[in-house]
Backbone as JSON Lines, residues from 0, in Angstrom:
{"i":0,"aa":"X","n":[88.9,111.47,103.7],"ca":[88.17,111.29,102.44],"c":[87.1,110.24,102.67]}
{"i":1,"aa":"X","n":[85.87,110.71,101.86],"ca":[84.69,109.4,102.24],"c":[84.79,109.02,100.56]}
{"i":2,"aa":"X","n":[83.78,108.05,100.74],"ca":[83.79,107.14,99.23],"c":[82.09,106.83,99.32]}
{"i":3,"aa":"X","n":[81.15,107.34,98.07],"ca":[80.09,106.69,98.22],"c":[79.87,106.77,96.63]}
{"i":4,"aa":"X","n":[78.88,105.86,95.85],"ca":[78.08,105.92,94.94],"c":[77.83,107.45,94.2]}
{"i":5,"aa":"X","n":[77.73,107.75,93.39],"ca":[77.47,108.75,92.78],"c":[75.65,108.97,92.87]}
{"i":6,"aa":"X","n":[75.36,110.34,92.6],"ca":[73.93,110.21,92.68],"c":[72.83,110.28,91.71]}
{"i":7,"aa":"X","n":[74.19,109.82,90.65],"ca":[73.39,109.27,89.61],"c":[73.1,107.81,89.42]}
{"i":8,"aa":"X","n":[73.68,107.07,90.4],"ca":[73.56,105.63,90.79],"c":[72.03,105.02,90.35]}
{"i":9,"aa":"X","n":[71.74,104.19,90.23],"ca":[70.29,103.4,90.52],"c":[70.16,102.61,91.54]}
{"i":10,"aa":"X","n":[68.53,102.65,91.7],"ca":[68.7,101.83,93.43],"c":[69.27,100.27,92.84]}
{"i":11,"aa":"X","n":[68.71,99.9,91.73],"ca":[68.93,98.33,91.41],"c":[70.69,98.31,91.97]}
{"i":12,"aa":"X","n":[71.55,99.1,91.23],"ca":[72.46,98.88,91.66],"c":[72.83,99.09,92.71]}
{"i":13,"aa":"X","n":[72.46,100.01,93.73],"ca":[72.73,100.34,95.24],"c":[72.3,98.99,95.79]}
{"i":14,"aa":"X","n":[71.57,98.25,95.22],"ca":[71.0,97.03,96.21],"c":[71.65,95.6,95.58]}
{"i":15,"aa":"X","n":[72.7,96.05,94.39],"ca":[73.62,94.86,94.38],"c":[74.85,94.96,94.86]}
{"i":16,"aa":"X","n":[75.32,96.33,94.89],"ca":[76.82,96.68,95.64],"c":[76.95,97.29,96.86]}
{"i":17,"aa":"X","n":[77.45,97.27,97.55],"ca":[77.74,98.46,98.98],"c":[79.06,98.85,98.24]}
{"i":18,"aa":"X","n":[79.36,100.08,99.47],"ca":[80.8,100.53,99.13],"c":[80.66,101.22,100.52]}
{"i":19,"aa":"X","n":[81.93,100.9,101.15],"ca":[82.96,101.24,102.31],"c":[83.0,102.73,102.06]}
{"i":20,"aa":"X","n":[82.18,103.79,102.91],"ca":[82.67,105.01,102.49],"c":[84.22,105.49,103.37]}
{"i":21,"aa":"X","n":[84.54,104.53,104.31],"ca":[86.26,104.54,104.3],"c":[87.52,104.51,103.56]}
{"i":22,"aa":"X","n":[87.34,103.26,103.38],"ca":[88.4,103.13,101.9],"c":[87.93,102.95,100.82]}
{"i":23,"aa":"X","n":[86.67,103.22,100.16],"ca":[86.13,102.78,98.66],"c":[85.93,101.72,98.72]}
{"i":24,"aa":"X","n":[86.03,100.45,99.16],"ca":[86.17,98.77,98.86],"c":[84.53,98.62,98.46]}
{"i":25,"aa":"X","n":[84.53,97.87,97.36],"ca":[82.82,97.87,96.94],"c":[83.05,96.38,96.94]}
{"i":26,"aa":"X","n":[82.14,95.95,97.54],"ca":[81.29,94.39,97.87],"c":[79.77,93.87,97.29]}
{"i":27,"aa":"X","n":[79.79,92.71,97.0],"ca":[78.38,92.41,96.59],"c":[77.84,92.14,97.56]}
{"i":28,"aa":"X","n":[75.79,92.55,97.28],"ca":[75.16,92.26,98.33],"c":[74.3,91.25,98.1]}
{"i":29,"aa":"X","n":[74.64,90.84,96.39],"ca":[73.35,89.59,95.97],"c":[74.4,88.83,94.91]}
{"i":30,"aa":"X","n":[74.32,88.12,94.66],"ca":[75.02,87.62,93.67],"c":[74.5,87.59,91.93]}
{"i":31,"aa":"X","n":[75.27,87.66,91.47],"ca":[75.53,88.21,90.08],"c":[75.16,86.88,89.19]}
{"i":32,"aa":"X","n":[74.62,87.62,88.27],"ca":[74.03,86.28,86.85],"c":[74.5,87.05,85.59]}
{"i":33,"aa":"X","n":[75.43,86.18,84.64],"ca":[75.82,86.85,83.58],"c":[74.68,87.06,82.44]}
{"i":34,"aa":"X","n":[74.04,85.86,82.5],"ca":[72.62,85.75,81.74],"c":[71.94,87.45,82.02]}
{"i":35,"aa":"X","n":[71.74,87.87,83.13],"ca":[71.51,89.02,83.29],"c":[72.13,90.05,82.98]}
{"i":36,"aa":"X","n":[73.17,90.32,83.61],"ca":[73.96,91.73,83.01],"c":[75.54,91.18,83.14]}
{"i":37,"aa":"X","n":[76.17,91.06,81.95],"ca":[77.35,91.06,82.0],"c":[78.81,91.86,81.89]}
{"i":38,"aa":"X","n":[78.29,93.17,82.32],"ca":[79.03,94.1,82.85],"c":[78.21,95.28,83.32]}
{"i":39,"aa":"X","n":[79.02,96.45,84.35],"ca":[78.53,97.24,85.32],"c":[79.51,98.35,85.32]}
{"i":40,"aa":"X","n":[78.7,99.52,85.36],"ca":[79.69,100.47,85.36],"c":[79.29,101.48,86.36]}
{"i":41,"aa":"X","n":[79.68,101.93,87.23],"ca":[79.62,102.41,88.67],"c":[79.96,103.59,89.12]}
{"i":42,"aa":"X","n":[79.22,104.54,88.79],"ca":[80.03,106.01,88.86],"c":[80.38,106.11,90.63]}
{"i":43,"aa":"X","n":[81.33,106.52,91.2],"ca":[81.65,106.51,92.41],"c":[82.76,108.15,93.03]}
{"i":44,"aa":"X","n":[82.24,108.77,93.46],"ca":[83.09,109.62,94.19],"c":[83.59,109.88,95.21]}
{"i":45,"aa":"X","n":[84.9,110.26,95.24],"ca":[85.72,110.74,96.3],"c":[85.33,112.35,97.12]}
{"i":46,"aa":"X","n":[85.28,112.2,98.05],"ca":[84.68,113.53,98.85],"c":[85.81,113.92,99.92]}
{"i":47,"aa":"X","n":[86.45,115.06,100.35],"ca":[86.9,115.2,101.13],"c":[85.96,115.73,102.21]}
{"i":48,"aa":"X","n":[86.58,116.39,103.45],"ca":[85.79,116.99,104.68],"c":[85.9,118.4,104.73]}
{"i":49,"aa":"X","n":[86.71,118.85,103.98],"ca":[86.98,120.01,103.91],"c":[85.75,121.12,104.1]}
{"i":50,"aa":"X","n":[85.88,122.46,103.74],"ca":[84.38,123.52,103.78],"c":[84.74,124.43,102.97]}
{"i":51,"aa":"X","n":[84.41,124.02,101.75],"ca":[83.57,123.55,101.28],"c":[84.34,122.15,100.84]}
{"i":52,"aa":"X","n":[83.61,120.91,100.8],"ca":[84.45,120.25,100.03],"c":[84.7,119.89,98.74]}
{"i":53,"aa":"X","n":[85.73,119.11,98.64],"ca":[86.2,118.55,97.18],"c":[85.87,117.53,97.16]}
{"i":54,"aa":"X","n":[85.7,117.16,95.75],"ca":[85.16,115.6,95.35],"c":[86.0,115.27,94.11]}
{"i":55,"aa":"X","n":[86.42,114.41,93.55],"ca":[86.97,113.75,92.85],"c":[85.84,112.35,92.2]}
{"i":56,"aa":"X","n":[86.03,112.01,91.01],"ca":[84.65,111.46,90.12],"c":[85.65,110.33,89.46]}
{"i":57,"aa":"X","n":[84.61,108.89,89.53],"ca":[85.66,108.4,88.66],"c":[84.55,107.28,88.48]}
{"i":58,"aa":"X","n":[84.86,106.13,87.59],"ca":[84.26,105.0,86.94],"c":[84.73,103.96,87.47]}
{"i":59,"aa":"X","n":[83.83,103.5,87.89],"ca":[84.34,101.56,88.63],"c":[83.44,100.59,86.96]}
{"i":60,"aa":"X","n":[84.22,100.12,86.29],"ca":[83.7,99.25,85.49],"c":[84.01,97.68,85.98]}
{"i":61,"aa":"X","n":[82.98,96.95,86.12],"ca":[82.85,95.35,86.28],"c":[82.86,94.33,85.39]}
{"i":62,"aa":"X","n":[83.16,93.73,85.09],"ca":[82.92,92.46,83.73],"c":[82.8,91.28,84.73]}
{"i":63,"aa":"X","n":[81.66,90.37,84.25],"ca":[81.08,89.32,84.74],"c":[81.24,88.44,84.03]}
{"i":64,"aa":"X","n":[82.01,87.47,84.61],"ca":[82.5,86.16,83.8],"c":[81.33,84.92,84.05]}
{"i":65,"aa":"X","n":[81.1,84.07,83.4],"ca":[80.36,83.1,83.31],"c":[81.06,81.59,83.41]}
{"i":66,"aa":"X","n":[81.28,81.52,84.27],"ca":[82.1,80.4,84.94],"c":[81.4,79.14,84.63]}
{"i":67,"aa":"X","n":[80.24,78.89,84.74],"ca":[79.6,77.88,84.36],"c":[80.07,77.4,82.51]}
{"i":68,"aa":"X","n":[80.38,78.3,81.93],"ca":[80.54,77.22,80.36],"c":[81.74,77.27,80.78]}
């Protein structure tokens, strides 16, 4: 099974998250400001290798805490 972004993604967000198309694990690539957006919602699918393959669809939602107050 691979793991990538959906392709309804935006680049803004492709260029704040990666994701491991091994195990799914999504990482930041810039760091986050709540002042800016304080939550993220991440469409992400599961793909097998199969022929034809299968995919599986699902929602990564984020909430951004503001640690500073």
């Amino acid at each position: 099974i691979i793991y990538l972004f959906s392709s309804r993604v935006s680049t803004k967000l492709k260029e704040t998250f990666i994701i491991n198309e091994n195990n799914g694990e999504i990482r930041l690539q810039r760091n986050l400001d709540y002042e800016e957006i304080d939550s993220y919602e991440i469409p992400v699918e599961a793909r097998d290798k199969g022929s034809p393959p299968l995919s599986g669809h699902c929602k990564v939602v984020l909430e951004v805490l503001d640690v500073n107050d």
